[in-house]
C-alpha positions in Angstrom: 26.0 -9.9 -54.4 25.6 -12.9 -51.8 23.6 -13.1 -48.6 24.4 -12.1 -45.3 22.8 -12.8 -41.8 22.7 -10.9 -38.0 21.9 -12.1 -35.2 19.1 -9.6 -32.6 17.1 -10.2 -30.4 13.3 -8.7 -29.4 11.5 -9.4 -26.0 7.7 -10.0 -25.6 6.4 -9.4 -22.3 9.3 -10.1 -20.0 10.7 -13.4 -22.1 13.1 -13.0 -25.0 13.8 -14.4 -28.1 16.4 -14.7 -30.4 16.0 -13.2 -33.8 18.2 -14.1 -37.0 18.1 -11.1 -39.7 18.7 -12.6 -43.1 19.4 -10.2 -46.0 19.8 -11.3 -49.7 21.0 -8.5 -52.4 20.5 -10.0 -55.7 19.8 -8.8 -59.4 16.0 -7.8 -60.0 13.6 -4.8 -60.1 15.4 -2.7 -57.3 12.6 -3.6 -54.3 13.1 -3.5 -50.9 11.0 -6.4 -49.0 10.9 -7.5 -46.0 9.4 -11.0 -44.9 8.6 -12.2 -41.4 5.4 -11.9 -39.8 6.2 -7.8 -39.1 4.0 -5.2 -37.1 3.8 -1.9 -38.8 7.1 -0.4 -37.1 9.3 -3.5 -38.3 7.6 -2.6 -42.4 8.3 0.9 -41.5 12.1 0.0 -41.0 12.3 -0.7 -45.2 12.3 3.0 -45.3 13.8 4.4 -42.2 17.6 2.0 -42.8 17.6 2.5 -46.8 17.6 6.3 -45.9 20.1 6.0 -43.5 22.3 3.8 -45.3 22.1 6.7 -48.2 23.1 9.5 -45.5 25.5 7.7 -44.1 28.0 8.1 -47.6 27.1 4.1 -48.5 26.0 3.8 -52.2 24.3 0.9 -52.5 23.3 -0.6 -56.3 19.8 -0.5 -57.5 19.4 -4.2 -56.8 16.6 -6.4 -55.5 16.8 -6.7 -51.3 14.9 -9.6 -49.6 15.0 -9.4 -45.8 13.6 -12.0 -43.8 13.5 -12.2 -39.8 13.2 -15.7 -38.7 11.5 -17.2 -37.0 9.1 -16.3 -39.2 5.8 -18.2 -36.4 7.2 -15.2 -34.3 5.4 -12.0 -34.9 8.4 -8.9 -34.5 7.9 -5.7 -32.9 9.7 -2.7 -32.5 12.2 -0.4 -33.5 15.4 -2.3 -32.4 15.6 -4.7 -35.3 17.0 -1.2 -38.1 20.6 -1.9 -37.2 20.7 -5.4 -37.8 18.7 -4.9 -41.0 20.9 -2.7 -42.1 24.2 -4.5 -41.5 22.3 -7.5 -43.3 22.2 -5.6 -46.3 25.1 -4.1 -46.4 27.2 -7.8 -45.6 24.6 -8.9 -48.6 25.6 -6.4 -51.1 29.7 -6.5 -49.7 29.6 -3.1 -48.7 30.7 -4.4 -45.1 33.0 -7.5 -44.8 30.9 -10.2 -42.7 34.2 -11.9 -40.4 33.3 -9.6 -37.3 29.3 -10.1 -37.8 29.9 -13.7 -36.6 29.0 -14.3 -33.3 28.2 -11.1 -32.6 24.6 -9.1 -31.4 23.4 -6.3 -33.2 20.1 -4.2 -31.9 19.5 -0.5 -32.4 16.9 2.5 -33.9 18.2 4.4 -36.5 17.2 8.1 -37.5 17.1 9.3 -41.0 20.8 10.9 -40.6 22.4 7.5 -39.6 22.4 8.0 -35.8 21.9 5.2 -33.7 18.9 5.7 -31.4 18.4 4.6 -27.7 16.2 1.4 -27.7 14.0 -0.5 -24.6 15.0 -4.1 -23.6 18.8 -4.4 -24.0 19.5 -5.9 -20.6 17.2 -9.2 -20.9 18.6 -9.0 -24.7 22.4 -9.1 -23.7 21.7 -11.7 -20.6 19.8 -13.9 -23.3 22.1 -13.5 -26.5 24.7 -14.3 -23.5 23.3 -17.4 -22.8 23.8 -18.0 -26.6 27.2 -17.6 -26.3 27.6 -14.4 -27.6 30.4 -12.3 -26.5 30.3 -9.0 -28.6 27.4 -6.6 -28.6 27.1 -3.8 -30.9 24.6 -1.4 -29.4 23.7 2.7 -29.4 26.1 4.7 -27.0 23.2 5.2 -25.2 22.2 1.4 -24.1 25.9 0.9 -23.6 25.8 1.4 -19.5 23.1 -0.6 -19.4 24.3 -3.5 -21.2 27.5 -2.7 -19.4 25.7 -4.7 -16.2 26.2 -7.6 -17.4 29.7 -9.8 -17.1 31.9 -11.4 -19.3 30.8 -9.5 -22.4 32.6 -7.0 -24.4 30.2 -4.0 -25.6 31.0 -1.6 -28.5 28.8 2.0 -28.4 28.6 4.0 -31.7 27.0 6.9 -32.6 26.4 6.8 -35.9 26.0 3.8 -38.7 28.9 4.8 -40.0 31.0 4.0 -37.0 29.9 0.8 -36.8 30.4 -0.5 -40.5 34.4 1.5 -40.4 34.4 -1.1 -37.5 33.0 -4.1 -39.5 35.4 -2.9 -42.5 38.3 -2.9 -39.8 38.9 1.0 -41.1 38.5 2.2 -37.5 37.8 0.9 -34.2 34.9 1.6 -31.9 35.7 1.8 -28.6 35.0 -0.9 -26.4 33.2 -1.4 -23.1 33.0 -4.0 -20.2 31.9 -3.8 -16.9 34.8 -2.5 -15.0 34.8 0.6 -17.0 31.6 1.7 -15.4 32.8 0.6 -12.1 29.9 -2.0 -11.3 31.2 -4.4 -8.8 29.2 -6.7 -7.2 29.3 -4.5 -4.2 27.1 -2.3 -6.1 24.4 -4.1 -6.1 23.7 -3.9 -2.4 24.0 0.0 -2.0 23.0 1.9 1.1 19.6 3.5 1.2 20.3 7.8 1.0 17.2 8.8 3.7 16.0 11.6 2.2 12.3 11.2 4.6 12.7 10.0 8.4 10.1 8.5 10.5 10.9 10.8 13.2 9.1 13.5 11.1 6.0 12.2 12.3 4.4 13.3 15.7 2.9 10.8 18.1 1.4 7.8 15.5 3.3 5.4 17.7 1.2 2.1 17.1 1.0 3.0 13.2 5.0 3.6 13.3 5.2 -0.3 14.8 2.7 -1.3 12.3 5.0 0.2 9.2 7.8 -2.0 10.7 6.8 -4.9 11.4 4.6 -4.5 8.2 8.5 -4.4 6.3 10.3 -6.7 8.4 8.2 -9.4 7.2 6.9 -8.4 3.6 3.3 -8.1 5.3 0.3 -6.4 3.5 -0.8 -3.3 5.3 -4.1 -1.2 5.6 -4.1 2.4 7.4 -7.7 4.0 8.3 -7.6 7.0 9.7 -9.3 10.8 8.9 -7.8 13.6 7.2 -4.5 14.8 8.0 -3.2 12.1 10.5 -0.6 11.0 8.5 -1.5 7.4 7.1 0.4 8.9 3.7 3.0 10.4 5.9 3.6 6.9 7.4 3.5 4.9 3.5 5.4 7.5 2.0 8.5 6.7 4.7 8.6 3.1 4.1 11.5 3.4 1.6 13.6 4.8 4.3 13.2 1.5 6.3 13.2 -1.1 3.4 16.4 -3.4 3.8 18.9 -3.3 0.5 18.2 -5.2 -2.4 20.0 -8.5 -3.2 21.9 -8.8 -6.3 19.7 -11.3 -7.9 16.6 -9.2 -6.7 18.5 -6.0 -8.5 19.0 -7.5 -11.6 15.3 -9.0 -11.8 13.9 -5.7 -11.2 16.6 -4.1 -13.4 15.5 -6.0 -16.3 11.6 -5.2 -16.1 12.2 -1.5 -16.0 15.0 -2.2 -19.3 11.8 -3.6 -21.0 9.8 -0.8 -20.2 12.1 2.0 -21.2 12.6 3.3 -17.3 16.3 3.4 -16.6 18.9 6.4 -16.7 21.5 6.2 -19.1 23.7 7.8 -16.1 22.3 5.3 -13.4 21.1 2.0 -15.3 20.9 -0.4 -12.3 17.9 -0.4 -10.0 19.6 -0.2 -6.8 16.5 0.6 -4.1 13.1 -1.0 -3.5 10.5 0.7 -5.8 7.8 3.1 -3.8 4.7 3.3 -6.5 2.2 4.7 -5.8 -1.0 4.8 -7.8 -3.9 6.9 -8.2 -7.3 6.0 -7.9 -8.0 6.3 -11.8 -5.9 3.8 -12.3 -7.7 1.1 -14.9 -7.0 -2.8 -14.2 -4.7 -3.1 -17.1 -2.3 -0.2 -15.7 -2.3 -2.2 -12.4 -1.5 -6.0 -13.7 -0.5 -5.7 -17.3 -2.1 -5.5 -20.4 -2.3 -3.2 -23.5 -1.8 -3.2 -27.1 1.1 -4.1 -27.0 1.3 -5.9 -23.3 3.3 -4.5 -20.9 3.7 -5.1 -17.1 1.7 -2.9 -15.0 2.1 -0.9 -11.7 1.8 -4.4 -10.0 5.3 -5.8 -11.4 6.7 -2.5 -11.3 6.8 -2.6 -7.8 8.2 -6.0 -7.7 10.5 -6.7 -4.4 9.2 -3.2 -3.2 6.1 -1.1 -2.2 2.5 -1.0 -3.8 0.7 2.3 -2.5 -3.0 2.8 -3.1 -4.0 6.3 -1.0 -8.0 6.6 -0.7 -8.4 3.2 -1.5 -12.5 3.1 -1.4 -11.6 5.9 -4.5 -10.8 3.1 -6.5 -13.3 1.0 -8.3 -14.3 -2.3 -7.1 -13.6 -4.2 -10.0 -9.9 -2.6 -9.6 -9.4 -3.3 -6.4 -10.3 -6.8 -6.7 -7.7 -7.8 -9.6 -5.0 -7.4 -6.8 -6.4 -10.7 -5.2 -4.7 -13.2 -7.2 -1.4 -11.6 -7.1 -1.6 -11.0 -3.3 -2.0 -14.1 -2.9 0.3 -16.0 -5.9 2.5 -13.3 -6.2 2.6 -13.7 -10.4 0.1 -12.4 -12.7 -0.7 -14.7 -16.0 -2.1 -12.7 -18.8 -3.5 -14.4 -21.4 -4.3 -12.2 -24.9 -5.1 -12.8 -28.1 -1.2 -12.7 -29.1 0.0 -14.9 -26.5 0.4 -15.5 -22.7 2.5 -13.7 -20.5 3.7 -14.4 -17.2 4.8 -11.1 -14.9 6.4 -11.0 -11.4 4.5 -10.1 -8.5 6.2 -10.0 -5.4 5.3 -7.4 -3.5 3.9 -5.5 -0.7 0.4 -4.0 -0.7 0.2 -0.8 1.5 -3.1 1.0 1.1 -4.9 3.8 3.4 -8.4 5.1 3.5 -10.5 7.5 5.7 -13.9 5.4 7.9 -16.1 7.1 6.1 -16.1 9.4 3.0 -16.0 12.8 4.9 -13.6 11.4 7.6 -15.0 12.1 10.6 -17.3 8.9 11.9 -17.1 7.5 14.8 -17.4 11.2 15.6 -20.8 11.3 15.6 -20.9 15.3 16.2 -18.8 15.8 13.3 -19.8 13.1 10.8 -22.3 14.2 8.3 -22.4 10.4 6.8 -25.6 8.6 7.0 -25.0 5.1 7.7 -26.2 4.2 4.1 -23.5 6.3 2.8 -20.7 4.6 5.3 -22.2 0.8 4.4 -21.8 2.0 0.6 -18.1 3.6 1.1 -16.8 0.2 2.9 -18.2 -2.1 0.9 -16.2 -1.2 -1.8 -13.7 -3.2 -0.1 -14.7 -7.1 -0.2 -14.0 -9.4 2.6 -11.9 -11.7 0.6 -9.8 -8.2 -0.5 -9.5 -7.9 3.5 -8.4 -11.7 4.1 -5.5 -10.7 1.9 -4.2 -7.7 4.1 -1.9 -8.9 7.2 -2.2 -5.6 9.2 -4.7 -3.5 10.0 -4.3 -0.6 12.0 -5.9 2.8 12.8 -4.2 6.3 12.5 -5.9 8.7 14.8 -6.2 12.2 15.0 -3.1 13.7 16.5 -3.9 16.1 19.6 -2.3 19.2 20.5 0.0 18.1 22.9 1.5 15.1 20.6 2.2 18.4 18.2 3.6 20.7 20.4 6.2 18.2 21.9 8.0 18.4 19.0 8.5 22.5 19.2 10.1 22.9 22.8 11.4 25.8 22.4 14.1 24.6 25.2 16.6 23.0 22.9 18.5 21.3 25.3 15.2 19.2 26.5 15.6 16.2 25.1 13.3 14.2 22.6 10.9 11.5 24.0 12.4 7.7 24.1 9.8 6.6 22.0 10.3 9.0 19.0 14.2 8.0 19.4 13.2 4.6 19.2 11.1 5.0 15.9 13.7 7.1 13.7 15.0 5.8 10.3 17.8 4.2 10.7 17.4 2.2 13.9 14.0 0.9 12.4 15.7 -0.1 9.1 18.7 -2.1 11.8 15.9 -3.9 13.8 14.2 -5.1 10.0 17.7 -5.8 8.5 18.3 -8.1 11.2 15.1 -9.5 11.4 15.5 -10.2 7.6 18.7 -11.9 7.8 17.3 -13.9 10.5 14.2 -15.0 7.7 16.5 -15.7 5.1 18.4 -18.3 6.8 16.0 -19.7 8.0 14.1 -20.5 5.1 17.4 -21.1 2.8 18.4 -23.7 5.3 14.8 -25.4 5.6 14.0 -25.0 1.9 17.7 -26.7 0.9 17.1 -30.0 3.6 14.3 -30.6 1.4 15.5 -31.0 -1.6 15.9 -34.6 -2.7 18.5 -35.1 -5.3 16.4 -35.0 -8.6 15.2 -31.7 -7.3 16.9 -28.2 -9.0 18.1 -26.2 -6.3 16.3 -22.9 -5.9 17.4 -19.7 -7.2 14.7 -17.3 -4.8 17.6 -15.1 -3.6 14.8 -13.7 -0.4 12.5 -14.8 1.9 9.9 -13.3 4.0 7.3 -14.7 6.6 4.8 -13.3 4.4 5.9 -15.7 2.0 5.5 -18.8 4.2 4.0 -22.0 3.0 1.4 -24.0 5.0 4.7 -26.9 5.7 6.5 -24.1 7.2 4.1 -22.2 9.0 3.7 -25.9 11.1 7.6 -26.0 11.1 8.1 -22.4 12.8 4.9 -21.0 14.1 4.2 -23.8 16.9 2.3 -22.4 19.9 2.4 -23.4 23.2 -0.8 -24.5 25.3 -1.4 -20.7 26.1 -1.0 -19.5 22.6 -3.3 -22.3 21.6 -5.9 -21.3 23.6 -5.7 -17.9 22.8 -5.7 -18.3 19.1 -8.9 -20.6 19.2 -10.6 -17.8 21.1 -10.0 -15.0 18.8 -11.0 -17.5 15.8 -14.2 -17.8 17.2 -15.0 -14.9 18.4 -13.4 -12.5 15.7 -14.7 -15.5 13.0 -11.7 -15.9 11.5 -11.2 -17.7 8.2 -8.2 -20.2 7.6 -6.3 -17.1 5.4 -6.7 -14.9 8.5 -5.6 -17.3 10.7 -2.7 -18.1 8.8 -1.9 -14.6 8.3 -2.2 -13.8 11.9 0.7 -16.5 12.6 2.7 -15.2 9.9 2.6 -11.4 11.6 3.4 -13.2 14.9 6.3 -14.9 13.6 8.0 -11.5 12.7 7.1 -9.9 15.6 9.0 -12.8 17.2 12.0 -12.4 15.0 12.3 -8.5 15.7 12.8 -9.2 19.1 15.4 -12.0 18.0 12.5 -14.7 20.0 13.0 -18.3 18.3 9.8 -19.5 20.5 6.3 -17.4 19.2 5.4 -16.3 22.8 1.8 -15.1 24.0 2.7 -11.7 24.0 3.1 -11.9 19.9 0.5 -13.4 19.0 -1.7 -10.6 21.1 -0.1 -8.0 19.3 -0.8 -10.1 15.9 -4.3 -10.6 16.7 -4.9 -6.9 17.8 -4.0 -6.2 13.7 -7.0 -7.9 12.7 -9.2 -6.2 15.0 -10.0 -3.3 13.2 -11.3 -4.6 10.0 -13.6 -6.8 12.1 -15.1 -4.5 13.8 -15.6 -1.6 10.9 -16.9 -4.5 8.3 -18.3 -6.5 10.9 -21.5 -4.5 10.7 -21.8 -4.9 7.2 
């Protein structure tokens, strides 16, 4: 009998930490305890790998079995830690010889039969152990794909606990996998969006349409108000068939917070478009942000480098609605809990919509059947610093008859108007991809000239003028005498606040970069100002 020890790993929140498994078969009563600081599935393991061990044909001697998961400050959680328990034991008690256990990762469930279950978190696992300088990974066929994303690693995928200690034992050999064999290049990572929704479903909605892109182009916030059936979710629901293609870095990042939360397709591991999620209005502030028994990110990081859609958004309770402030603004979300902090991404885009009044009809005075008490109530669910958060703000009307019937000429040879052309799919998602690249260098470049040489250079792999810090909004949103004396009306007479102002520059900047303008002219800032102009005047009379 002698000791034996595994290497794992277990994540909490979205960081990870290394886990050693230590295992010591000796002579005694024949117990089997386990040691560690351990929530209630890690104690249930004891019973779970001693049963699988006996089903897989291993005899083990009634002996006394220590097993001790260090570091023992570190409280463990779930299910992934039976593997490496078991092969612990079994190096302990030389059932398994321990010359291929050495520098090597182990993680896994295991079923009462001995099969090897799927388990969450293996990618930030494999990118962490890898950091370690771990180079072989024995995993569940399942996670193998997954943990297939990452280079330079060599990953064997069994089945059964059996398989795995014939491997050890050097009886058979498990196959091996690496990244080639699931055909992830590099290339992958930036795929091409598959349109499955076009923009040019939508009749008339022109100004909304411009709103939705410029709204993309620069990672702006974005609020729809509009009644019933105009299409403000028509319009949100579109976006991903405009967003530009994720980055490699940003596709990995979001890859590894949907790993942790048990998301990805064995077939399909890699996140490979912006998220679209959208939540309804029962949603609680932990399901937004983060939180739980056992904290997880929330709705907020799951839409991290994508979309956040709230539909009906007065539907929503206040105290709801108001938790998104911080992240709007610091794009991260610290949670602190009893068992710790945690520290979740939060970079993304708000889009929201909501009808003027809760039957939808006002300012239609003949069909509105809203006291004003009633309208004051439904608004001020949404707080004026909530509003100083949102970059766009723009109204969805009802579309008339002759918008609709446009689009049914029976005459098929009449051709479609330039406008709705202009606003289809995939020449909105070319204007934004440009206007992105044109963001990215410019912010790489200013970002790099001021780094001093103490400083660590940045690994952000995106920019977006929504994302502009007060340095560069002085740097590239200068106004000439005109636009200076057009901004100082409007922030007197719409009573702007400094976020609004700022924001209002920001929108101008992409409008400027869609047109491929170096120089913010007049004519953008108007259009930026005119975004701001409907919250004002609907929450102006509040």
């Amino acid at each position: 009998m002698g000791y034996g020890s595994i290497t794992t790993a277990m994540t909490q929140g979205l960081s990870v930490f290394m886990i050693q498994v230590e295992a010591d078969v000796s002579h005694g009563l024949p117990v089997f305890h386990m040691v560690g600081y351990l929530s209630s599935e890690v104690k249930e393991a004891s019973e779970r790998v001693r049963t699988a061990i006996k089903n897989s044909n291993i005899q083990l001697q009634a002996k006394k079995a220590v097993v001790n998961l260090s570091p023992a400050a570190l409280r463990k959680k779930g299910s992934s830690f039976d593997l490496p328990i078991a092969i612990s034991i079994l190096v302990s008690a030389l059932e398994v010889f321990p010359d291929r256990t050495k520098d090597a990762f182990f993680a896994g469930e295991l079923s009462l039969d001995g099969s090897l279950i799927r388990i969450k978190g293996v990618l930030p696992m494999v990118l962490k152990a890898k950091e370690e300088g771990i180079k072989h990974f024995f995993l569940p066929m399942a996670n193998v794909s997954e943990a297939c994303l990452v280079e330079d690693i060599i990953v064997y995928g069994a089945d059964k606990l059996q398989e795995v200690c014939d491997h050890l034992n050097e009886d058979c050999e498990l196959k091996s996998f690496t990244l080639k064999d699931f055909s992830l290049q590099k290339t992958d990572f930036i795929p091409h969006h598959k349109e499955a929704l076009d923009y040019a479903d939508i009749q008339g909605q022109i100004p909304a349409k411009r709103a939705a892109e410029i709204a993309v182009a620069g990672g702006h916030n974005m609020l729809l108000l509009g009644p019933p059936g105009s299409g403000k979710t028509m319009i949100a629901s579109r976006i991903p068939s405009i967003a530009p293609p994720l980055t490699q870095e940003e596709s990995l990042e979001l890859t590894k917070i949907y790993s942790i939360m048990g998301l990805l397709s064995e077939e399909q591991p890699l996140i490979t478009t912006r998220p679209f999620r959208s939540v309804h209005h029962t949603a609680t502030k932990s399901a937004l942000v983060g939180g739980g028994v056992h904290v997880t990110p929330g709705e907020i990081s799951l839409a991290h480098h994508g979309v956040l859609f709230l539909d009906e958004l007065p539907e929503f309770p206040r105290h709801v609605i108001e938790v998104l402030r911080q992240p709007l603004e610091d794009k991260i979300i610290h949670l602190s809990r009893n068992s710790g902090s945690y520290t979740y991404p939060a970079h993304f885009t708000l889009i929201s919509a909501m009808n003027p009044c809760p039957c939808g009809a006002y300012p239609d005075y003949n069909r509105c059947t809203c006291s004003p008490n009633h309208i004051h109530q439904y608004l001020s669910k949404i707080s004026q610093p909530f509003l100083d958060r949102i970059d766009i703000c723009i109204e969805a009307p009802k579309i008339g008859y002759e918008e609709l019937s446009t689009y049914h000429i029976s005459d098929i040879d009449t051709p479609q108007p330039e406008q709705a052309v202009y606003y289809q799919s995939k020449y909105m998602r070319e204007r934004i991809i440009k206007a992105r690249a044109i963001q990215q260098k410019r912010y790489e470049l200013h970002r790099l000239s001021k780094l001093t040489f103490y400083d660590v250079i940045p690994t952000q792999s995106s920019y977006t003028n929504s994302a502009m810090s007060l340095d560069e909004i002085r740097e590239f949103c200068k106004l000439d005498a005109q636009g200076s004396s057009l901004m100082k009306d409007a922030f007197y007479n719409m009573n702007l606040t400094a976020r609004s102002y700022h924001k209002i520059l920001k929108v101008a900047r992409t409008i400027a970069d869609l047109e491929g303008s170096e120089q913010i002219h007049v004519h953008h800032l108007t259009e930026a100002i005119s975004y701001r102009g409907l919250d004002k005047r609907n929450w102006g009379r509040m």
